[in-house]
N, C-alpha and C positions, 0 to 999 in steps of 0.2 A: 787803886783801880787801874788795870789796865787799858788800854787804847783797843783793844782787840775785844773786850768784854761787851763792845758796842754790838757786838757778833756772838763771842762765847758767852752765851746767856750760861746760867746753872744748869739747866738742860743740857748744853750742849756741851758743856764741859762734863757731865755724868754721861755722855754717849762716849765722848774722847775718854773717859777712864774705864769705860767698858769694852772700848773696843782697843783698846793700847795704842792711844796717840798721845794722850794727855800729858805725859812728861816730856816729848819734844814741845810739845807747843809751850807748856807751862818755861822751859830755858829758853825758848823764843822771847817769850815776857821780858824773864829776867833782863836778857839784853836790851832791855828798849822797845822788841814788838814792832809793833805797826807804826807807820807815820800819820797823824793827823792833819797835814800843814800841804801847801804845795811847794813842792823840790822842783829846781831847774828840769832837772830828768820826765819830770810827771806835766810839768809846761810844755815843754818839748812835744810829749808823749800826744796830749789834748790835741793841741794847735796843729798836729798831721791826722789827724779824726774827721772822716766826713759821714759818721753814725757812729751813735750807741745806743743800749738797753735801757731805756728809765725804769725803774720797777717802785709802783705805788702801791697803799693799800688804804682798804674805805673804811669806816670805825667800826665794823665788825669783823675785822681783820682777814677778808676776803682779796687776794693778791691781783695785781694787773701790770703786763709787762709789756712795754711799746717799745717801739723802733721810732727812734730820730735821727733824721739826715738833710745833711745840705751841704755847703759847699766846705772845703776843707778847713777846720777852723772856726767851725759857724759855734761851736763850744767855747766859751772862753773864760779864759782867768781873769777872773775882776782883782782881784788880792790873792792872798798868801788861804787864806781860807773860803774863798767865794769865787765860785762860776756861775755861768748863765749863757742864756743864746737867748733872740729872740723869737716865739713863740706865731707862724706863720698861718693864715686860715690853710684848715685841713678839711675832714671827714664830718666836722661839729661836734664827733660823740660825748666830748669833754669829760672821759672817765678820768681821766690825771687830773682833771682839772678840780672836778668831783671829791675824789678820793683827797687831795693834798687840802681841798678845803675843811675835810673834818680829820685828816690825821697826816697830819706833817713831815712824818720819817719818808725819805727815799733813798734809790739804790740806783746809783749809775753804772753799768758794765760797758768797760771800754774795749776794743778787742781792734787787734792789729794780725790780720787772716799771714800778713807775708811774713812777717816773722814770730809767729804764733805764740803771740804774746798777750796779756787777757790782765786787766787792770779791774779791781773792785774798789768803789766808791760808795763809804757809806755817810748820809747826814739827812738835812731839813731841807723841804725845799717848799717853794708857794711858787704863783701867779700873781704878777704885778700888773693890774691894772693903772691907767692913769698916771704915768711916770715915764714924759716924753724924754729926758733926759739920759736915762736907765736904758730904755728902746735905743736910741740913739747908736750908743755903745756897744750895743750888739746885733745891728742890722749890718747883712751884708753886703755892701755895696754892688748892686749891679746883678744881685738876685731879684728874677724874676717870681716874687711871692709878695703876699698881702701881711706884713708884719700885724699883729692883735693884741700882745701881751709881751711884758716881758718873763721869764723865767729865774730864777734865780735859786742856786743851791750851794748850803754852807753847810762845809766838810768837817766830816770828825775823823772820821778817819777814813784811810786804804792800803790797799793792799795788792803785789803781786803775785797772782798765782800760779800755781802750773800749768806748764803747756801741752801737760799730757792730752792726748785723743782730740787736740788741735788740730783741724785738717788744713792746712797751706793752702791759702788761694790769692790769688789777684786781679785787682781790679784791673781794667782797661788800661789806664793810665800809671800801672803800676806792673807792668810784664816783668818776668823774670832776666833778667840779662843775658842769659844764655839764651833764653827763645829770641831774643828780641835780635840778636848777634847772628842767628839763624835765619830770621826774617831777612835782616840785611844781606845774607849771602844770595839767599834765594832773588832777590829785586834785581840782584846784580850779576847773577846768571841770569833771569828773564832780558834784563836789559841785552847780553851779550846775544845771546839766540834774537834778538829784535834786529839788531847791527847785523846779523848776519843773513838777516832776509826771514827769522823762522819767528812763528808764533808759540810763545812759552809753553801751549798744552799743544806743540805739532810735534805729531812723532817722527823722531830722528833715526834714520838708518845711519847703520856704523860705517858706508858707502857716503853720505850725503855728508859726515860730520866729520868726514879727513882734512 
């Protein structure tokens, strides 16, 4: 059995043989496939995360996909097969909460907007009440939130995907270097026009600026 069958159900392998994918992915197999384990590379990847996708489902197999975020890192690697963050008061709807209490499979989608790059996690995951120890581990110091639960999800496997129709974006705190290199010119020509008596939106005659 492959590590990817967690995904390519028999469905979806008879869609892959009917629409002609089946045979690359089938020598993807052969080589080994997908990782189930956490790799340095996928630590790394986490621990710069300040959101991802949780995607649950309830036992009538009705799907729900949330947004989690907090400070960078607020994801973390417990072991080689186990993550978690913990679990902050929110909205109360408690659909994930819901859904993992009567069916267990989840899906984390990691996604990195600056270099458009898109990580799939598939495995189990619950809500840990009552395990101040657990919490501990994964509160983040010096976030202002009301910790409630801890999270916890053990990996089967993932995968990287393409970055196709990826659109590039940045956060605040993550400018492109070339804009941010442009900012800096711009401060430092305001600054010069200040030194020279003028205010940076005054307009300059080609007389006034010899």
């Amino acid at each position: 059995m492959a590590i990817s069958d967690i995904a390519f159900s028999g469905a979806v392998k008879a869609a892959q043989e009917k629409h002609g994918s089946r045979r690359s992915y089938a020598k993807m197999e052969a080589r080994g496939g997908w990782a189930d384990a956490v790799t340095q590379s996928l630590r790394d990847f986490i621990a710069a995360r300040d959101s991802f996708y949780l995607g649950t489902a309830n036992a009538a197999g009705q799907p729900y996909i949330q947004h989690r975020g907090g400070p960078r890192g607020f994801l973390k690697v417990l072991d080689d097969h186990l993550l978690g963050f913990a679990d902050y008061a929110g909205n109360s709807q408690y659909i994930s909460l819901g859904n993992l209490s009567e069916n267990n499979k989840a899906f984390i989608c990691l996604m990195d907007y600056t270099t458009q790059t898109r990580i799939k996690l598939w495995g189990e995951a619950e809500f840990v009440e009552d395990d101040p120890q657990l919490l501990k581990r994964l509160i983040d110091e010096g976030y202002e939130a009301r910790p409630q639960r801890a999270f916890v999800f053990r990996l089967k496997a993932w995968d990287v995907n393409c970055n196709q129709h990826i659109r590039q974006r940045f956060a605040e705190d993550e400018a492109d270097p070339g804009v941010r290199a442009l900012e800096a010119r711009v401060a430092e020509l305001e600054a010069q026009l200040r030194s020279a008596g003028l205010e940076p939106n005054e307009e300059v005659s080609l007389e006034t600026a010899k």
